[in-house]
KEKE-3310 file (N, C-alpha, C; in steps of 0.2 Angstrom, whole numbers, plus 5000, padded with zeros to 4 digits):
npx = (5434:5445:5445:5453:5469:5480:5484:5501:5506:5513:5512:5502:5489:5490:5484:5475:5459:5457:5448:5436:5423:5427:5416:5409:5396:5380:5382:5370:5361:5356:5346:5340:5325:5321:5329:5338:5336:5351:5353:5345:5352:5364:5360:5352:5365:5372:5365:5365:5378:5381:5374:5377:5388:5387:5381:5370:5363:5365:5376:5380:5376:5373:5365:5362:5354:5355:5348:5355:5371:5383:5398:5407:5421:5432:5445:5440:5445:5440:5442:5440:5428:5417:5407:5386:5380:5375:5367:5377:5385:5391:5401:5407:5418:5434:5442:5441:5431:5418:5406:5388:5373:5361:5363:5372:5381:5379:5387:5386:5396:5395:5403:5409:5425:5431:5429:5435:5449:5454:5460:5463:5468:5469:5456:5451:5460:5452:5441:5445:5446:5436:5431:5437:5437:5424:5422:5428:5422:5414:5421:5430:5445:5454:5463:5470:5477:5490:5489:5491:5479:5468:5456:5447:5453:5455:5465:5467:5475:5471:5468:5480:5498:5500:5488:5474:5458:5445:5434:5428:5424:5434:5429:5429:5423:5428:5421:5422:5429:5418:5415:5407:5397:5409:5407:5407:5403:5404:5390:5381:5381:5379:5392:5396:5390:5401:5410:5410:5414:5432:5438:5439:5451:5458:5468:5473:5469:5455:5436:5425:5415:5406:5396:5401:5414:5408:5399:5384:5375:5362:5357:5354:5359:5373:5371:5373:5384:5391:5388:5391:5403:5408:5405:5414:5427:5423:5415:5398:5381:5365:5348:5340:5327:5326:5319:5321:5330:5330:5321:5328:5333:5326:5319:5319:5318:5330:5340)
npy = (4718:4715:4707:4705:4706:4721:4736:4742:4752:4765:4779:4779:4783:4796:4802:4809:4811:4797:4788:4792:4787:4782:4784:4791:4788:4789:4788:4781:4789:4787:4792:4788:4791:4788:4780:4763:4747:4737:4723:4721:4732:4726:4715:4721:4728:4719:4712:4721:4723:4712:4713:4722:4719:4710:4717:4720:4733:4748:4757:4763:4776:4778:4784:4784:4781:4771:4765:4763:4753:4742:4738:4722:4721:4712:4712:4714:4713:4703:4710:4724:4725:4732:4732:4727:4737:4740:4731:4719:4718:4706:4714:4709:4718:4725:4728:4736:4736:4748:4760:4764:4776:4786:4804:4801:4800:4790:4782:4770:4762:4758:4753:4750:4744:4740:4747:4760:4760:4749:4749:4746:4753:4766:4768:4767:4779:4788:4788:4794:4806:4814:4813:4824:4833:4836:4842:4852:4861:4864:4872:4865:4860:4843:4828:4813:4798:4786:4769:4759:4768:4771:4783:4796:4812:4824:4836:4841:4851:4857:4847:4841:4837:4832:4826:4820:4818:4807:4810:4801:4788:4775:4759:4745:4732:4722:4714:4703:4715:4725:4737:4736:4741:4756:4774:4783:4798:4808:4818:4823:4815:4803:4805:4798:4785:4777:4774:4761:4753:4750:4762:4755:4749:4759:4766:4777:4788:4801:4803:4813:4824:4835:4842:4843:4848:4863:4865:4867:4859:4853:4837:4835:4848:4842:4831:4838:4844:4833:4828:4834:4838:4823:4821:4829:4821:4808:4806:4809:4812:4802:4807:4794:4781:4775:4762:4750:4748:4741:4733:4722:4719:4713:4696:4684:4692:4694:4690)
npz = (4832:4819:4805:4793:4788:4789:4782:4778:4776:4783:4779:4771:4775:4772:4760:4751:4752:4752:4759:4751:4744:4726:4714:4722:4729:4736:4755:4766:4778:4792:4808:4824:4834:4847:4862:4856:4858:4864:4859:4848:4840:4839:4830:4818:4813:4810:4800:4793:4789:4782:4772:4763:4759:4752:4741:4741:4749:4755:4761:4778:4789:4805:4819:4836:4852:4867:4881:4897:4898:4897:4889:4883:4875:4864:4870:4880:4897:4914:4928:4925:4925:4936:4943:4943:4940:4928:4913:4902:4890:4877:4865:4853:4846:4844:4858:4872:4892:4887:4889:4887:4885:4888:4881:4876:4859:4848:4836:4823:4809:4795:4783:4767:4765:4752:4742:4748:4752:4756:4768:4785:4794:4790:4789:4805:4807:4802:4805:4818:4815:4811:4822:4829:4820:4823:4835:4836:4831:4839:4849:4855:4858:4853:4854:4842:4848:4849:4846:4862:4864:4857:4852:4858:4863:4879:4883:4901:4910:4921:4928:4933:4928:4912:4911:4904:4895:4890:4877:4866:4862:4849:4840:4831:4819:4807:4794:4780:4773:4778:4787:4803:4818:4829:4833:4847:4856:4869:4873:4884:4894:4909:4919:4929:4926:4922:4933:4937:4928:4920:4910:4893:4899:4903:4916:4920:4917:4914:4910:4898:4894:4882:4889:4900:4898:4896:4886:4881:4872:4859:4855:4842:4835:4837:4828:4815:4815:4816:4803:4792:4795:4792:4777:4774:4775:4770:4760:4751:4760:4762:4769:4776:4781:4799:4799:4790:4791:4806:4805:4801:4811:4817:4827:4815:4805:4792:4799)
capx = (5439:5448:5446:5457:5477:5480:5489:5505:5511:5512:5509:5496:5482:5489:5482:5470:5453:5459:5442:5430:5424:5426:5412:5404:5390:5381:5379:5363:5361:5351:5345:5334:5324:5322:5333:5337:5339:5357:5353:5341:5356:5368:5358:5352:5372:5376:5362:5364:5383:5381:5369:5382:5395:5383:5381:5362:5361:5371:5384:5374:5380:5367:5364:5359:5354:5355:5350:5361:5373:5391:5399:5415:5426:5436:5452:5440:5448:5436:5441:5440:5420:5418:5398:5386:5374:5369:5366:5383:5383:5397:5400:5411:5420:5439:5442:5439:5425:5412:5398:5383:5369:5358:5366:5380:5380:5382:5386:5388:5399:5393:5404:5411:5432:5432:5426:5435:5456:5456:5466:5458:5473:5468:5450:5454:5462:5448:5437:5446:5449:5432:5426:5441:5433:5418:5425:5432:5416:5412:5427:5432:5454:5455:5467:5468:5482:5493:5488:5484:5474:5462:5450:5449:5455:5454:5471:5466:5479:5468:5469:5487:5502:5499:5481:5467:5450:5444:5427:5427:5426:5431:5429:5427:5427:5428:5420:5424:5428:5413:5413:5403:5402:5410:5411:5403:5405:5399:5388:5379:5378:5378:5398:5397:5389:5409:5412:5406:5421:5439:5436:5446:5456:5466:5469:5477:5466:5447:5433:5424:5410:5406:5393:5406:5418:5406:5397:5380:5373:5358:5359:5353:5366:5380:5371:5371:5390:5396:5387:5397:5413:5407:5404:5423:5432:5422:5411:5391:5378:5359:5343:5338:5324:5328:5314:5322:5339:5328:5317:5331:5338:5320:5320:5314:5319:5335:5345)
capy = (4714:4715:4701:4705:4710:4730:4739:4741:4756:4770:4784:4777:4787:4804:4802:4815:4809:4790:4785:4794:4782:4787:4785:4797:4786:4792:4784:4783:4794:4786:4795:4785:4797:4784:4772:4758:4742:4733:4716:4723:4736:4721:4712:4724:4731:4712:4710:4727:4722:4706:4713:4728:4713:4703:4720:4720:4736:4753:4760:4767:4780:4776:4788:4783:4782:4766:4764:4763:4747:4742:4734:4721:4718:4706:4713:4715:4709:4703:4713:4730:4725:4733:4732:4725:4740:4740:4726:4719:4715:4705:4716:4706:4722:4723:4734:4732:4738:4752:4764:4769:4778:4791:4808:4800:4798:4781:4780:4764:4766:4752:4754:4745:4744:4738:4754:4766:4760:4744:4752:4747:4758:4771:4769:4771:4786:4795:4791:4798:4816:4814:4816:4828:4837:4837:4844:4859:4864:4866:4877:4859:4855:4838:4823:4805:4796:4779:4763:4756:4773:4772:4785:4805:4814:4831:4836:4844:4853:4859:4842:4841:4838:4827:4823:4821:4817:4802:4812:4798:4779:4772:4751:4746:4725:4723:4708:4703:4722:4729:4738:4739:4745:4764:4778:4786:4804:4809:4824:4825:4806:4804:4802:4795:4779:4775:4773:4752:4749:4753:4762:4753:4749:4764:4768:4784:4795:4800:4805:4819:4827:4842:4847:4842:4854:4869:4866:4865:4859:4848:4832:4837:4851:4839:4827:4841:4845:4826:4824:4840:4833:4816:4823:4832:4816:4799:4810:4814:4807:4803:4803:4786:4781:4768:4758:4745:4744:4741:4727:4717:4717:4709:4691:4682:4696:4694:4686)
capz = (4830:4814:4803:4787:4787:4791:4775:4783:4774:4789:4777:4766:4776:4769:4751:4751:4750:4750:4764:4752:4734:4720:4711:4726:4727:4744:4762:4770:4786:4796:4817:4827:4837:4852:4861:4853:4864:4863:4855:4842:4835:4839:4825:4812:4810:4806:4796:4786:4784:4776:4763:4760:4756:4745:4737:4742:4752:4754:4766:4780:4795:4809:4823:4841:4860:4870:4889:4900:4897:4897:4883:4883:4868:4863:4873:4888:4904:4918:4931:4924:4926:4943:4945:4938:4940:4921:4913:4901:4882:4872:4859:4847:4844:4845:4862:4879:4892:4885:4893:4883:4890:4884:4881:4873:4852:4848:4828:4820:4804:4791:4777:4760:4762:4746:4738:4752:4751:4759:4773:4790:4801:4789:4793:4813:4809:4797:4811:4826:4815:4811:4828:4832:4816:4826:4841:4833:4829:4846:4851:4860:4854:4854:4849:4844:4854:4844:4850:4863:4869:4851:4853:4855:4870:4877:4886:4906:4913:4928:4935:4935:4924:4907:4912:4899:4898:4886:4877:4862:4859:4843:4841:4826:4817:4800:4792:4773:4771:4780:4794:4809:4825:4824:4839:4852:4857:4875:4873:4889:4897:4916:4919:4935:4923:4920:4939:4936:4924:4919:4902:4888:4902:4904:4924:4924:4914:4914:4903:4899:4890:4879:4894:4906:4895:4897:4879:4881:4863:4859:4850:4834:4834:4836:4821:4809:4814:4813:4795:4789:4796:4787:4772:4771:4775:4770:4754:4751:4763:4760:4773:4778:4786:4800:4797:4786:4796:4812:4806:4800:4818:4823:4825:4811:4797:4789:4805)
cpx = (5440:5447:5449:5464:5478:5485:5495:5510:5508:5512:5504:5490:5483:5487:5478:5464:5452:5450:5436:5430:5423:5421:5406:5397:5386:5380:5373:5364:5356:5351:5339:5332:5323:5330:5332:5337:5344:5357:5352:5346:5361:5365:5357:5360:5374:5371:5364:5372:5386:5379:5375:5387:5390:5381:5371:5359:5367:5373:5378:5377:5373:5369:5360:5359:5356:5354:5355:5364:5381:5391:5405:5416:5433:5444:5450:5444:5443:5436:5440:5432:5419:5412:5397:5377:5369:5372:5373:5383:5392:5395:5403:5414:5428:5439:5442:5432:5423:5406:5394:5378:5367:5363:5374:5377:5385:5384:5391:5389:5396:5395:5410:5421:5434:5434:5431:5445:5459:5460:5463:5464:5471:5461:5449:5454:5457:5446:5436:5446:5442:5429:5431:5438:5428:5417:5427:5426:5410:5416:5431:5440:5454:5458:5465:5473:5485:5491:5492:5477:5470:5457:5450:5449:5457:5459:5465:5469:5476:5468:5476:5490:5499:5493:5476:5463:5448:5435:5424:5430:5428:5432:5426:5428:5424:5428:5420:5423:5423:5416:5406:5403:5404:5411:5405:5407:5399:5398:5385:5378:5380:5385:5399:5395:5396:5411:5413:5412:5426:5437:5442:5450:5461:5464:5470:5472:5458:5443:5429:5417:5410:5402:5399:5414:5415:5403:5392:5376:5368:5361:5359:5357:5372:5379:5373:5379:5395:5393:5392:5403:5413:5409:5411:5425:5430:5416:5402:5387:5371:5352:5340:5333:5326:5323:5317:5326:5336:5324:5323:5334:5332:5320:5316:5315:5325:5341:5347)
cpy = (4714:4709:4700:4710:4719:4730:4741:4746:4764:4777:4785:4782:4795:4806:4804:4813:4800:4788:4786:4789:4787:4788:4790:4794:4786:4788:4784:4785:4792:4789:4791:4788:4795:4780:4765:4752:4739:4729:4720:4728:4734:4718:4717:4726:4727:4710:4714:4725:4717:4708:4720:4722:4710:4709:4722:4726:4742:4752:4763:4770:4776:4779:4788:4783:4774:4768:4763:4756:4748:4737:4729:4720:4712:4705:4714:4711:4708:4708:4720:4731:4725:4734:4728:4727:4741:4731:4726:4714:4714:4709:4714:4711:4722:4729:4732:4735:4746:4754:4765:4771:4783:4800:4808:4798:4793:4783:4776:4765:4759:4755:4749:4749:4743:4745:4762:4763:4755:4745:4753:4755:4766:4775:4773:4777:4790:4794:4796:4806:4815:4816:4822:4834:4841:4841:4852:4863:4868:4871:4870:4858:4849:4835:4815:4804:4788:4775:4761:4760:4778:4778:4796:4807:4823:4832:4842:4846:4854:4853:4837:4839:4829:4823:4824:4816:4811:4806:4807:4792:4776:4761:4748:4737:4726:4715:4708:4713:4727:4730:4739:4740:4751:4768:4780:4791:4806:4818:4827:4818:4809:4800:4797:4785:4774:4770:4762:4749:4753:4753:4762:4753:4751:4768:4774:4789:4795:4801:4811:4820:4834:4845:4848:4850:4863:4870:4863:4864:4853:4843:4831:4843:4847:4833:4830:4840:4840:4825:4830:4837:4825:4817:4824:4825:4811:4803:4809:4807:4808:4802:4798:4785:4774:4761:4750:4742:4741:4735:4721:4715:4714:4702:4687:4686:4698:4692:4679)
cpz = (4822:4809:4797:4790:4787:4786:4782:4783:4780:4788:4769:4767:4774:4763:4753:4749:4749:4752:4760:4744:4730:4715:4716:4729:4735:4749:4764:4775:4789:4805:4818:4834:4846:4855:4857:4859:4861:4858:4850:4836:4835:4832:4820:4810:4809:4799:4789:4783:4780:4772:4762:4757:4750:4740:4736:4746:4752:4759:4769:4787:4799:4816:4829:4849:4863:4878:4893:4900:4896:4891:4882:4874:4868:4868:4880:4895:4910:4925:4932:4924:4935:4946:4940:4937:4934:4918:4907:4895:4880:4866:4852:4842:4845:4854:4868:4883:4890:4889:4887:4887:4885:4885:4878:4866:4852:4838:4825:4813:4801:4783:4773:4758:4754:4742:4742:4754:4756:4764:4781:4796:4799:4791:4801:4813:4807:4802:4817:4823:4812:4816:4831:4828:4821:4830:4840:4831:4833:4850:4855:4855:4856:4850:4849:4849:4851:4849:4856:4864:4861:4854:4854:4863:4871:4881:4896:4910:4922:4932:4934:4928:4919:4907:4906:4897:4890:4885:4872:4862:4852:4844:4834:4823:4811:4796:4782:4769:4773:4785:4799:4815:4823:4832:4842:4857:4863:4874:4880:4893:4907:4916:4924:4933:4922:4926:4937:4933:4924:4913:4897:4893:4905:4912:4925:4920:4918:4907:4906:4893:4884:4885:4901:4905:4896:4888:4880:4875:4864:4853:4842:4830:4832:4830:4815:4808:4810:4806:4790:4789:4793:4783:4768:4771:4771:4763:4753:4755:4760:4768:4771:4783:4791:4801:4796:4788:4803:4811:4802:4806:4821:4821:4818:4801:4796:4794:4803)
residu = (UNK:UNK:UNK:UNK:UNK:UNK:UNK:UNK:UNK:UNK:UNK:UNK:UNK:UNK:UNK:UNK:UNK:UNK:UNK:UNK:UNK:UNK:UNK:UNK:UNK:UNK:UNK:UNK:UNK:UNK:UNK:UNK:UNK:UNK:UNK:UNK:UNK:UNK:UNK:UNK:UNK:UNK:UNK:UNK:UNK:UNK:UNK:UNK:UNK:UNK:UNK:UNK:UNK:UNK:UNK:UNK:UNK:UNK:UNK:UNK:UNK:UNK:UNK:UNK:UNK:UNK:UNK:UNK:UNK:UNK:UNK:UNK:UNK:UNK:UNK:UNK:UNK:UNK:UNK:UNK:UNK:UNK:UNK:UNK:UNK:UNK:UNK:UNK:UNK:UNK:UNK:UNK:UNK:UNK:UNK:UNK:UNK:UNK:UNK:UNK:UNK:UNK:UNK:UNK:UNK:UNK:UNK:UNK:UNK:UNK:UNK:UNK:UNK:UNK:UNK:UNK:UNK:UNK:UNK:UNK:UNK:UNK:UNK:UNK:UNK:UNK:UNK:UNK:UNK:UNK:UNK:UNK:UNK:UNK:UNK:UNK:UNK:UNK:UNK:UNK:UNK:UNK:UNK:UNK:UNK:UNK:UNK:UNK:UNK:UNK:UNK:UNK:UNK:UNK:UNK:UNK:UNK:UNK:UNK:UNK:UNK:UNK:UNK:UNK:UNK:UNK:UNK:UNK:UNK:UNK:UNK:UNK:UNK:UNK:UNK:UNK:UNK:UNK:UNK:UNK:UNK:UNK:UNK:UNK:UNK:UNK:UNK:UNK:UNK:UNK:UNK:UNK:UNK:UNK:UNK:UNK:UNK:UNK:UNK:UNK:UNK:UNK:UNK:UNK:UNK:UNK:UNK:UNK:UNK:UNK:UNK:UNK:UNK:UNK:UNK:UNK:UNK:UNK:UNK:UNK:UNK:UNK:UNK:UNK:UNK:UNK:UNK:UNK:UNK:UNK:UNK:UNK:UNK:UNK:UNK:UNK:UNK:UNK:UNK:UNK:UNK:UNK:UNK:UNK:UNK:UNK:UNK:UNK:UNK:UNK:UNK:UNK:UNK:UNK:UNK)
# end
């Protein structure tokens, strides 16, 4: 969910380097080599983005798994929740229902608008060519798609005319300038986890994988990719351990 006014100017995002600051000053890169559990990375991403707002922490990429679990958003509708096989988290995101499960990259974007062109429509977009980057890297073509159909899509011709496959989530809420929240790119998850809900609501399409593509690549492949493709668009990152980000999501420490 958005909670500050969208810049309005509809080719503001072409300014060449607008998303990355200018003082270059670098992100954390944090991978957590486990699952995480829902709540627990539902907390720390609020905790860490309050202390980025109050000026008390950096910008941090964070890079993860999750159990298998659905997610609603704000725009969710109750009916598009069509089991109730995994268990089903508000995520106070703007969007509607969401899968996670393991062999899907989760990355929660936690960054300082202030510093990066106060332009959330702009943000959106770095992100979707951000993971379109990504994709490229794999031999995978992909697009984003104008609102309502936010996220990254691979076109399928083999399964008829105008069909294409949804391989990325973006959802993104943006609190006094911070973001949190961020995308999720299906690298190998178990598709049929989908069947339970209407994803983002959209009826006529499907989703899709890079394994499901024919691109079998491990996890840590696809991290190096996405921090390259970070790098160009949103400017220099630093390793992070998640230590720090992890114990403020435990009850009692920084909540």
């Amino acid at each position: 969910m958005v909670m500050e006014p969208l810049t309005t100017d509809p080719q503001s995002c072409e300014i060449r380097n607008k998303l990355a600051r200018s003082d270059a000053r670098p992100v954390e890169w944090i991978i957590s080599p486990a699952t995480v559990p829902y709540p627990q990375a539902l907390a720390a991403m609020r905790a860490r983005a309050a202390a980025i707002a109050a000026g008390e922490a950096e910008e941090a990429i964070w890079l993860l798994e999750h159990e298998p679990l659905y997610t609603a958003g704000t725009s969710s509708v109750p009916t598009d929740l069509l089991t109730n096989r995994f268990p089903v988290f508000d995520a106070g995101r703007g969007g509607q229902y969401t899968y996670h499960g393991p062999g899907q990259r989760v990355v929660y974007v936690m960054l300082d608008l202030t510093q990066r062109g106060r332009d959330i429509r702009c943000l959106v977009q770095g992100l979707e060519d951000w993971v379109v980057d990504t994709l490229a890297g794999f031999n995978v073509v992909a697009e984003s798609r104008p609102a309502p159909r936010i996220g990254v899509w691979v076109k399928r011709p083999e399964k008829g005319v105008l069909k294409e496959d949804k391989i990325a989530a973006i959802g993104v809420r943006v609190s006094k300038w911070v973001t949190f929240h961020g995308i999720s790119l299906n690298v190998a998850p178990d598709l049929s986890h989908y069947d339970g809900i209407v994803p983002c609501g959209i009826t006529d399409q499907g989703v899709t994988s890079l394994e499901d593509l024919g691109q079998i690549v491990s996890m840590p492949e696809v991290d190096s990719v996405l921090r390259g493709a970070f790098e160009r668009r949103f400017g220099p990152t630093i390793s992070a351990s998640e230590q720090s980000l992890l114990r403020a999501g435990l009850p009692g420490q920084g909540n």
